[in-house]
Every structure is written in C-alpha cells, then in structure tokens.
C-alpha positions in Angstrom: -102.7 -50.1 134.7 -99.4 -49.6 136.6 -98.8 -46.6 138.9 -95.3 -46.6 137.8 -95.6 -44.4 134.6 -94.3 -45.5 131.1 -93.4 -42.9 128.3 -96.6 -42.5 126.1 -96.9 -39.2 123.5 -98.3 -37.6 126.8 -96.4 -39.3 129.6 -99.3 -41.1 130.7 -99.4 -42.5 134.2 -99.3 -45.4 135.6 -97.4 -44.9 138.7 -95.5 -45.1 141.8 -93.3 -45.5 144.6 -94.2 -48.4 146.6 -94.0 -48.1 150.2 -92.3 -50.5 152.2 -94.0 -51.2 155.8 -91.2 -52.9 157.7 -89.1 -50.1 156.5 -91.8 -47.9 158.8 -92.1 -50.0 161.7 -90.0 -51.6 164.6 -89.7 -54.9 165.2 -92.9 -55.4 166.6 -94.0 -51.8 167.9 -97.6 -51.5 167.2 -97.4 -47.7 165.6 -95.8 -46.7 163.1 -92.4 -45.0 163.0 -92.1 -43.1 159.8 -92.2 -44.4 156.2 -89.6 -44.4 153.8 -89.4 -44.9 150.0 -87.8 -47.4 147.5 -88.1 -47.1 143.8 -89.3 -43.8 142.2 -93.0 -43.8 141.2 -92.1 -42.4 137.6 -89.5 -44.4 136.8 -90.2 -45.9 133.4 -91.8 -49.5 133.1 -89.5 -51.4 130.9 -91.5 -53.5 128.0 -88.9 -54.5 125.3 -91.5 -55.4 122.7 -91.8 -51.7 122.6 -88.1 -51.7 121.0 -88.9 -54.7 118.6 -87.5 -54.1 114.8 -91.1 -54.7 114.0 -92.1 -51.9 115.9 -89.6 -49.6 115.3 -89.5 -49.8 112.0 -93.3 -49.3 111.4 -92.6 -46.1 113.6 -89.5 -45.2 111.6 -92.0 -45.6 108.3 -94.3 -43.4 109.8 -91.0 -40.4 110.1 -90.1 -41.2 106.6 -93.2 -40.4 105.1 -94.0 -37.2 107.0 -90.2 -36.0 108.1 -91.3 -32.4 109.5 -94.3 -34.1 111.6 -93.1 -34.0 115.4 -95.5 -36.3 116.5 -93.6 -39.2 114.6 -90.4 -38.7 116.6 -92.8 -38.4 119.9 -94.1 -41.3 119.0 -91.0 -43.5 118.4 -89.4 -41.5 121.5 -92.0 -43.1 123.6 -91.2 -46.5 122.1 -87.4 -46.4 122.6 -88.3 -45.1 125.8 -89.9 -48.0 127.3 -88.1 -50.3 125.6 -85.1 -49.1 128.1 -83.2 -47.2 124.8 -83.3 -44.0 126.3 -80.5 -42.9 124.2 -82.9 -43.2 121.0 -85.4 -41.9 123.0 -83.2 -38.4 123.8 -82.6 -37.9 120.3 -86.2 -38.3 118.9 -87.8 -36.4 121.7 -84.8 -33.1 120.8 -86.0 -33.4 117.2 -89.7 -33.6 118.0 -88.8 -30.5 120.0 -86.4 -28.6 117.5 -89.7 -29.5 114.6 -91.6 -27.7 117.3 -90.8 -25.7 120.3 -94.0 -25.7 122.0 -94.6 -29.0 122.0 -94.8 -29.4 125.6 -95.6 -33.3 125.8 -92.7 -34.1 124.1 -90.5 -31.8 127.1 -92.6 -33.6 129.6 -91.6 -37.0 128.3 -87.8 -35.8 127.8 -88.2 -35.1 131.6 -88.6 -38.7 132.6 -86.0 -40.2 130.0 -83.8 -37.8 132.1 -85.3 -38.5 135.5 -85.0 -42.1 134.7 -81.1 -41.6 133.3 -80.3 -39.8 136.8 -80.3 -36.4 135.2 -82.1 -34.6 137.8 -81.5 -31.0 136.8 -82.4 -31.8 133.1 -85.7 -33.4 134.1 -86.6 -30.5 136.3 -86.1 -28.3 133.9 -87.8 -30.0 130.8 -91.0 -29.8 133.7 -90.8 -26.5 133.7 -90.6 -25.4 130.2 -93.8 -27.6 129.9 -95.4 -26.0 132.2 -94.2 -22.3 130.4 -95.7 -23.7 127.5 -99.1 -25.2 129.5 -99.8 -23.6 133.0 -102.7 -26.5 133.1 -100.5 -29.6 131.8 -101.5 -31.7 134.9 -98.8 -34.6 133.9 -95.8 -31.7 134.6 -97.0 -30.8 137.5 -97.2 -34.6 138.8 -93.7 -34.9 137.4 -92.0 -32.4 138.7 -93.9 -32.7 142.3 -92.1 -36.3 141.7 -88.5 -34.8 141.8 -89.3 -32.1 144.6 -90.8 -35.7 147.0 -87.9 -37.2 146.2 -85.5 -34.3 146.9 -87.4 -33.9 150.5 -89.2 -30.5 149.0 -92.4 -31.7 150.4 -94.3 -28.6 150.5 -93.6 -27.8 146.7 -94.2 -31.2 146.2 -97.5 -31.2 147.7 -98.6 -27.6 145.8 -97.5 -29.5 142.5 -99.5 -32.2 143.2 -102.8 -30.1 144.9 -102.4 -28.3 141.3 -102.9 -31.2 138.8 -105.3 -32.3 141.3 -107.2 -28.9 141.1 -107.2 -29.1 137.7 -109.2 -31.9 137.8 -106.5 -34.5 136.7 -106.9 -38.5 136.6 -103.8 -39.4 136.7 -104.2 -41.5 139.7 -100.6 -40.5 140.7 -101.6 -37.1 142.0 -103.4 -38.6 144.3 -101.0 -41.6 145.6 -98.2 -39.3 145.7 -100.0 -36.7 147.9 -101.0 -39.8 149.9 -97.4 -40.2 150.8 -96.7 -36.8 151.5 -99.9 -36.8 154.1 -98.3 -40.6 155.5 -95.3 -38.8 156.3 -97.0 -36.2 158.1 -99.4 -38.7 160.0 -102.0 -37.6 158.2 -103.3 -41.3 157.8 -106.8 -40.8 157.6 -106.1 -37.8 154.6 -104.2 -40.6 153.2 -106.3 -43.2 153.0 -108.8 -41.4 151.3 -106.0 -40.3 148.8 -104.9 -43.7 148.2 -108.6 -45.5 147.8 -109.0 -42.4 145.0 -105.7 -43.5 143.4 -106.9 -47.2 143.8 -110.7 -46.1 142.1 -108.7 -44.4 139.2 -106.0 -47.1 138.6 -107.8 -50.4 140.4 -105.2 -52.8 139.3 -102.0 -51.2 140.9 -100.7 -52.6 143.7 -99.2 -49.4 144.8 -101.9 -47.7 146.4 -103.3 -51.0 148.3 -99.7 -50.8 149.8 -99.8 -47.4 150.6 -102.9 -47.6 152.1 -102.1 -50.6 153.7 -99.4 -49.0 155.6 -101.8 -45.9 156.9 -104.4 -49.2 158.6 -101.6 -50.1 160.0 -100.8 -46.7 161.6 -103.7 -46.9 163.0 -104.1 -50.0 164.3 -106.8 -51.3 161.4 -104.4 -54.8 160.8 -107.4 -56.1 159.5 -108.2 -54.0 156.3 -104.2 -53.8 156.1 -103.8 -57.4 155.6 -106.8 -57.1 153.1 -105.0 -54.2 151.1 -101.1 -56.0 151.2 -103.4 -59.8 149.8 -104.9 -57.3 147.4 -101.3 -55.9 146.3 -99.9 -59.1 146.0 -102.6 -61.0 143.9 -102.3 -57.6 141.3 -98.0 -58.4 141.2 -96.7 -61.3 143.0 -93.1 -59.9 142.1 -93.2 -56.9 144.5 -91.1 -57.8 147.6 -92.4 -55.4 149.8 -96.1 -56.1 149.1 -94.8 -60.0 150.7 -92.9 -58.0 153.7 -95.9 -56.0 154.4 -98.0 -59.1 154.5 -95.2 -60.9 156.4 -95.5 -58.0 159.3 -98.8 -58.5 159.9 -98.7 -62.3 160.4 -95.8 -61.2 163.0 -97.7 -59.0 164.8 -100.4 -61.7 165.2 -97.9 -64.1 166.4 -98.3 -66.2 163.1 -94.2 -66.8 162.9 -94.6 -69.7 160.7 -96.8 -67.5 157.8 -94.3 -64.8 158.8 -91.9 -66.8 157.7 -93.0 -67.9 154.1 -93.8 -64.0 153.3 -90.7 -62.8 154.6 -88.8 -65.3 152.8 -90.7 -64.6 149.6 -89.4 -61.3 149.7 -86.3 -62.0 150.5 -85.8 -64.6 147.6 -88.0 -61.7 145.0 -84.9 -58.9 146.0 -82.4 -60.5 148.3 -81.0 -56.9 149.3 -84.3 -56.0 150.4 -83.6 -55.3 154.0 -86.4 -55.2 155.7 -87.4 -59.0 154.7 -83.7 -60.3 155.8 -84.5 -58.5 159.0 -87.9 -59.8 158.7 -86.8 -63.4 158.4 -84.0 -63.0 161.1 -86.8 -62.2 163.8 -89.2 -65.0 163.0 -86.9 -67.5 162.4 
C-alpha cells in the first residue's frame, strides 16, 4: 500500500511526503545539511477508475435505495475523491454529514478533499470537529499533525502524531511522519527506527526506505542507504527523488558515470526537479 493516503469511508492511509536527499546535502559534503520536503504525504492518490460510470452508478444505486443512509454518500464521496472529482466529493461528504452530524469519518475525509483543494483552514478545522466527535480517531490526529508539519508547527505536529501513536494506531503514517520531524531535529537514529516501523506496517511504500535512506546517510551508513533508495525505486520506478537519492550516493563514491544515468532519470521523471538538474550539472 502507498504512504500517500487515498480517501476510503475512514481515510485510510497510505502515505507520505517523500524526502528528497540532494535537497539535504551539498554537493558532495559527507553530512547532511537539513532535509526539506516535496509533495504532501496526504495528498490524495488519483485512480480514475474510481470515477468510472460503472462505478459511480453502482454507488449512486446504492443512495437511491437507502436515501437517509450516510454511509452511501461516504462511500461515493470516497470514490469521487480519488478519482480527482473533489467537487462531487464536497457535496456527498456535506450530505453524509447533514444525514448525520457525528459522523466523524466523513469530517475527516472532508478534511483531505479540502487539504488536497488548498483549503487549509477548512481541512483543519474538519480535523478538529472529528476529533470533538472522537478524542481517539487516530486518522485526525495523523491528519491534522499533517497540516501543523507542513505549516512548520512541529511540536503540535509531533504531539498529534505521538497521540495516534499512543493509541496504538497502524497507520504506518504516524510513524513516517514523526520520522521526519526527528530527521529534522538530527534525531537520525529515533528516525530510523520510526521509519523501519512505517516500512514493517506498509512494506511496499517507497516512502519510508527514502526517509530512512536519508538518516544512513546522515550518518555516514552509504551502504544500507543505497540498499534502502534500490529498495524505493524497485517498489515505484516513477519517483524522481528515489533516482536522485540513488544518483548521490554513486557521486559520493566517485561512480560519475552511474551518477549520471540516476540523475538523469530523475531529471527526465520531473524535469523541474532541482536537485537532479543540479545533480546532472556536477557529474557531467
């Protein structure tokens, strides 16, 4: 399963922010600088067969014969969702809402249609009137944690995401996302150990190897970093900064010519990825 998390009736995960290393690093500086983020770990992971009249219209069937159930428009909300309709989404997830006002799954996955839309004060607040509802709705508390990372709230983000994690949560994005929090503090060894649990609860995620990845590198391990970056790219081979990472490591063994080929890779996958133009400018 992804990290990055698709719309489900209870905004189940997937997950997450990838990590870019060059972004971290210095041309060829052995430690490691500071790491910064690309796309948001909760970002919804578009599948249009989700939106297919075939599927819609079985889900619209299931409305039709049970109107006043707000599970149906959850449901279909989900659907629209990660079939990128988030307009279709919105309105299903209000009437799943206005059918019942403590339905706090269907808030939480109004939050990320709204997260996902740019509506950052509507997202954060659908988090919190889930959590109103459900003091122990582990997903919310991911979520929100989500928007206070990405707002540079770090210490609510990391009590949001030590509280799913104390309520005993598998969402394996509790446990990446706090990894990045504990990166940025070089807290690499805390990290690893909260990415390989991300990695043991979502295994085919190429997320946390690159997260991880990045902490060996902190710390001068190149050699289980280059495992973890090979591991990230054989999961997605479309991930630019999984072939960057890779790319850095064959640069700081003096391998210019593999440099190269990754760095290009990357560069050809998202060509304003900058960290693989300046990748490719050094080896070249």
């Amino acid at each position: 399963m992804r990290l990055i998390a698709a719309v489900k009736t209870n905004e189940q995960h997937p997950n997450s922010v990838r990590l870019s290393l060059l972004a971290a690093l210095s041309a060829l500086s052995i430690g490691l600088a500071g790491c910064n983020t690309t796309s948001p770990i909760d970002t919804i992971s578009i599948d249009r067969t989700q939106g297919t009249e075939e599927n819609i219209a079985s889900l619209t069937d299931v409305i039709r014969r049970n109107p006043s159930n707000p599970e149906g428009y959850n449901v279909r909300g989900s659907a629209y969702g990660k079939s990128g309709k988030y307009s279709n989404a919105l309105d299903d997830f209000n009437r799943a809402i206005q059918l019942n006002p403590s339905f706090y799954q269907a808030y939480a996955n109004r939050a990320l249609i709204h997260r996902s839309m740019g509506n950052l004060a509507d997202a954060a607040n659908d988090y919190n009137q889930a959590l109103r509802i459900n003091p122990r709705y582990d997903v919310a508390y991911i979520g929100r944690g989500n928007l206070y990372r990405q707002a540079g709230r770090t210490n609510e983000a990391m009590n949001d995401f030590n509280r799913a994690i104390s309520l005993q949560t598998t969402d394996p994005r509790a446990y990446h996302n706090r990894g990045l929090i504990k990166q940025l503090s070089n807290q690499h060894t805390q990290a690893i150990e909260d990415f390989s649990t991300a990695i043991s609860l979502a295994p085919n995620s190429p997320e946390p190897y690159n997260g991880r990845g990045i902490s060996y590198v902190a710390l001068n391990d190149d050699d289980n970093a280059f495992a973890d970056f090979n591991r990230a790219i054989e999961l997605d081979q479309r991930i630019a900064e999984s072939w960057a990472n890779q790319a850095l490591i064959y640069e700081r063994r003096g391998d210019k010519s593999r440099a190269a080929k990754s760095y290009a890779r990357a560069a050809q996958l998202d060509p304003k990825y900058q960290p693989a133009v300046d990748g490719l400018a050094r080896v070249r």
